[in-house]
C-alpha positions in Angstrom: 48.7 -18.0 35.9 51.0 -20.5 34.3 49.4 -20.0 30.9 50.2 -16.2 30.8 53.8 -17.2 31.7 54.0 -20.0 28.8 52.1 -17.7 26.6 54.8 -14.3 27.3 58.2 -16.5 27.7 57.4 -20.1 26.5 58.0 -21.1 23.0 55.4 -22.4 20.4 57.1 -25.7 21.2 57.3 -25.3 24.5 53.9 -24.9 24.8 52.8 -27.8 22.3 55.0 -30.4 24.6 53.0 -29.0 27.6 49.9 -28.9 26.0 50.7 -32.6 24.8 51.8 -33.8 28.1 48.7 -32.6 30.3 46.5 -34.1 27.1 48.4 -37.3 27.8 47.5 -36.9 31.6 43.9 -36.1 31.5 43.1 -38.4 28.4 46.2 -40.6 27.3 46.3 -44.6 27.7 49.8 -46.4 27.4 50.6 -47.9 24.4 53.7 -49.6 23.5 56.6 -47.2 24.1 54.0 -44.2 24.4 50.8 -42.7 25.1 47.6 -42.7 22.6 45.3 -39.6 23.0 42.5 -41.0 21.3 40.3 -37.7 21.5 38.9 -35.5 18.4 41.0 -32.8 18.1 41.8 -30.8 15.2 44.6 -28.6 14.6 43.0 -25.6 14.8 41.4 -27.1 18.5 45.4 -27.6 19.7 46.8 -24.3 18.3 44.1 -22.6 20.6 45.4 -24.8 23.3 48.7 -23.2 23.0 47.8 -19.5 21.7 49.3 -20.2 18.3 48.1 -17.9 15.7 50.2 -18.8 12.9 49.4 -22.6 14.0 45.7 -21.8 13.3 47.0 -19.7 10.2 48.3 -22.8 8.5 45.5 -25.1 9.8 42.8 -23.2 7.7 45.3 -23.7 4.6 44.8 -27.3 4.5 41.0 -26.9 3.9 39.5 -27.9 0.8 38.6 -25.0 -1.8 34.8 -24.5 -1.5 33.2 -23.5 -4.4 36.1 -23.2 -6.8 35.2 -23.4 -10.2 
């Protein structure tokens, strides 16, 4: 239930920090002043996390060209 209500009235940040913060939780290890989330995760893996289309938008523009001549 608390995903449909970050998804209809949370922001896109909003959402990231949450997303972030439970990441931290469930897989995060202090160190120094913060946490370290040491965990594959691509952008296009997080903006699914947080139902961000344009996130996953941008994400495919940083692959490399494929078969450009």
């Amino acid at each position: 239930m608390r995903r449909l209500v970050d998804l209809t009235y949370a922001s896109t940040r909003q959402r990231l920090v949450r997303a972030l913060l439970e990441l931290g939780d469930e897989h995060g290890e202090a160190e120094g002043g913060g946490v370290r989330i040491d965990i594959p995760l691509s952008l296009r893996d997080l903006a699914e996390m947080i139902g961000g289309l344009l996130a996953r938008r941008r994400a495919e523009s940083f692959r490399p060209w494929h078969g450009a001549a």
